[in-house]
C-alpha positions as CSV (number, residue, x, y, z in Angstrom):
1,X,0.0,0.0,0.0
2,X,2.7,2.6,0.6
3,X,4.0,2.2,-3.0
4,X,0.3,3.1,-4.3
5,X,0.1,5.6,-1.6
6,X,3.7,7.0,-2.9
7,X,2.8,7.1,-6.7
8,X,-0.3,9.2,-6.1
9,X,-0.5,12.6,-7.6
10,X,-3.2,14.4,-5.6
11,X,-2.5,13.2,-1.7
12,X,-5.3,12.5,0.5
13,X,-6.5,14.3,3.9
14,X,-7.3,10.6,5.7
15,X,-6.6,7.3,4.4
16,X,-8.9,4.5,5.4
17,X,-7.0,1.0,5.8
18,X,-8.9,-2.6,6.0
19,X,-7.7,-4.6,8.0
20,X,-5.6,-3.9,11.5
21,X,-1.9,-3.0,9.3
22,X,-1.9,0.8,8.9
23,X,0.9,1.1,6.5
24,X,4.0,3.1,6.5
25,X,2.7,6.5,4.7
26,X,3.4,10.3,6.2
27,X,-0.9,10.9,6.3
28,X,-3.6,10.5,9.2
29,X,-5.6,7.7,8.7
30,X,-7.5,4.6,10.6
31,X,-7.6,0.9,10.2
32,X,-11.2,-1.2,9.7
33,X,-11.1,-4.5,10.7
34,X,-13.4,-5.6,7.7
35,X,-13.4,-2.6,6.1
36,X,-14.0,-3.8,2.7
37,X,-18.0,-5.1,4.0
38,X,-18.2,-1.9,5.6
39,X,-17.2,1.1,3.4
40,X,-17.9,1.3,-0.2
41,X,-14.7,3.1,-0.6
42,X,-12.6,0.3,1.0
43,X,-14.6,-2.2,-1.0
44,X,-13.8,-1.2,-4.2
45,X,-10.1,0.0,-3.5
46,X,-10.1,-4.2,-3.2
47,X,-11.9,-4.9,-6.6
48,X,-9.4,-2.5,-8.2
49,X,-6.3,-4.4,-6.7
50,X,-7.9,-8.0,-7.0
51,X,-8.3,-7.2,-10.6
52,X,-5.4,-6.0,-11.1
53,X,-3.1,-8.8,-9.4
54,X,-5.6,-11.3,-11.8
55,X,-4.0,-9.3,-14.8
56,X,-0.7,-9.5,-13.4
57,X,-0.8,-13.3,-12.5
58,X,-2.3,-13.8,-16.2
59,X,1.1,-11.4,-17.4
60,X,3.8,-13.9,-15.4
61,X,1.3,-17.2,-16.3
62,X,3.0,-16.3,-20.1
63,X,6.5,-15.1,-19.1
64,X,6.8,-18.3,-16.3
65,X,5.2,-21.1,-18.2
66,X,5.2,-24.2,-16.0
67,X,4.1,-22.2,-12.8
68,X,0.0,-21.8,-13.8
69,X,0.5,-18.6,-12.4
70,X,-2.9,-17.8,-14.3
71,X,-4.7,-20.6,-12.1
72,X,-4.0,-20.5,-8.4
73,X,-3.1,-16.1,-8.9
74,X,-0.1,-16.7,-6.4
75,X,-2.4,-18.0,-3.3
76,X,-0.9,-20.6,-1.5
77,X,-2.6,-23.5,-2.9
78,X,-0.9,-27.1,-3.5
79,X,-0.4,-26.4,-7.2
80,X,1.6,-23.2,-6.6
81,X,3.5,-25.1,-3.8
82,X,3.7,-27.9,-6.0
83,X,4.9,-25.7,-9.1
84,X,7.6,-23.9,-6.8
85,X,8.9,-26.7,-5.0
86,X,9.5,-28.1,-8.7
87,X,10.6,-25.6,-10.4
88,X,12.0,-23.3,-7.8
89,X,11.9,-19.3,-6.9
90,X,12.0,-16.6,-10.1
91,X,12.6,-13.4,-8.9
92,X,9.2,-12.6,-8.6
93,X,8.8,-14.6,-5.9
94,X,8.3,-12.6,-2.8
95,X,11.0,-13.6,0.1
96,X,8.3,-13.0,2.5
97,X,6.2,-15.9,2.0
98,X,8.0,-18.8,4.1
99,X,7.2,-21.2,1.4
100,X,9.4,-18.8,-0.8
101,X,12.5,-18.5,2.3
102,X,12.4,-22.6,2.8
103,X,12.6,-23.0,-1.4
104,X,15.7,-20.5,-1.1
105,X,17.3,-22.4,2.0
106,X,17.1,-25.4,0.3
107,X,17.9,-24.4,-3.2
C-alpha cells in the first residue's frame, strides 16, 4: 500500500485501511477490521487491486510457463506449492512468504 500511496499525484487528507496494518505512509488515517463489507470506498479500493493482481498473474502465467500462475493467482494453494517446489523461486517470488524463504534455503 505505501507504494500506491507514494505514486499518487493528488495526496489524500485521511486514508482508510482494512484490516488492522496501517501502512508506513506520512498521512492521518485509521484501520477497519473488515473494512471492505463496511465502506464502499474500501470495498472497491479491493476490486481494483484484485483485478489487477488477476492481470498481473495472467502477465507472469506467459512469461513463467510451468508455474500456472494464471490458475491459483499466487495464493498458497498445493499447485503453486507444488509448481515452486519443482521448479524453484523466479525473482518474482516474494521472500516474505516462508514457502518462498524454505525454497531459497534449500535451493
Amino acid at each position: 500500500m505505501r507504494r500506491a500511496y507514494m505514486q499518487l499525484s493528488l495526496r489524500p487528507d485521511w486514508v482508510q485501511v482494512d484490516g488492522t496494518f496501517y501502512p508506513d505512509i506520512c498521512c492521518p488515517g485509521e484501520t477497519i477490521v473488515q473494512g471492505d463489507s463496511k465502506i464502499a470506498e474500501i470495498s472497491a479500493a479491493s476490486i481494483l487491486a484484485k483485478v489487477a493482481r488477476d492481470n498481473e498473474m495472467t502477465t507472469l502465467d506467459a512469461l513463467y510457463p510451468g508455474y500456472e500462475f494464471a490458475k491459483h493467482k499466487g495464493y498458497p494453494t498445493k499447485l503453486h506449492l507444488q509448481r515452486l517446489q519443482c521448479l524453484g523461486v523466479t525473482e518474482q517470488h516474494r521472500t516474505s512468504f516462508s514457502p518462498v524463504r524454505k525454497q531459497l534455503a534449500v535451493s
